[in-house]
C-alpha positions in Angstrom: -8.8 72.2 56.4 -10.4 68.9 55.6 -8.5 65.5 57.1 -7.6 64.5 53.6 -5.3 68.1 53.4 -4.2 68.0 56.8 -2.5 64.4 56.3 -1.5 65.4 52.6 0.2 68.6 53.9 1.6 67.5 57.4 1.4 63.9 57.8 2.6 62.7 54.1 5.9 64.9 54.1 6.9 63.8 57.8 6.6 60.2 56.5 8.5 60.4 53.4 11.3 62.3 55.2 10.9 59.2 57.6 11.0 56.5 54.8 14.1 58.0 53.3 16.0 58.5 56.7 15.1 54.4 57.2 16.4 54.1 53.9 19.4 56.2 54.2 20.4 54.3 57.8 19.8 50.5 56.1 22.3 51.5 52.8 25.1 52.8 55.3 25.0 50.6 58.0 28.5 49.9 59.4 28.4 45.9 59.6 27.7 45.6 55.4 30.8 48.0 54.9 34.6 46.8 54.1 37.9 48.6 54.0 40.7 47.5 52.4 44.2 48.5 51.6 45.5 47.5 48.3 49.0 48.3 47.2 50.0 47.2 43.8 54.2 46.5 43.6 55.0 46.4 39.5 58.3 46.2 40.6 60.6 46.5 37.2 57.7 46.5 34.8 56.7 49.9 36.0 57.4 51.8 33.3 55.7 49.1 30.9 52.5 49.6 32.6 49.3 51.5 31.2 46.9 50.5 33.4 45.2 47.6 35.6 42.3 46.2 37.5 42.2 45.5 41.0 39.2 43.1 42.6 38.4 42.8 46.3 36.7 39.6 47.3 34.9 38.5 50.3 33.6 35.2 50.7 33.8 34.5 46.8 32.1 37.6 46.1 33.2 40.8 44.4 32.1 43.4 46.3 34.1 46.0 44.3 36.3 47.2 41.7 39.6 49.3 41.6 40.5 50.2 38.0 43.1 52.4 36.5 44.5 53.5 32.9 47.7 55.5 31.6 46.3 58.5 30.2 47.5 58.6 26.1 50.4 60.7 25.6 
């Protein structure tokens, strides 16, 4: 087995697997993560409802989107 095909066949795959478990850990890392509770009160224009949009902001930003529709019928 020649250097070239030992690092093609062991080193490049433990690396890879490496590079996506660094990139895995960086897109869930706990600090860039928010919860939030929303609870939506339409109070006596339930019934006249079909469907709405709920944003959560942080610091002027929307960092994600809550939407839901009546389904026809």
């Amino acid at each position: 087995m020649t250097r070239y095909e030992f690092f093609r066949k062991r080193i490049a795959p433990l690396l890879f697997l490496g590079m996506v478990g660094v990139i895995a850990y960086d897109a869930c890392e706990k600090e860039e993560r928010h919860h939030a509770t929303i609870m939506i009160d339409l109070g006596d224009a339930e019934l006249r409802v079909k469907g709405f949009t709920a944003e959560l902001v942080v610091n002027n930003d929307v960092v994600s989107t809550f939407e839901r529709r009546a389904i026809s019928g």
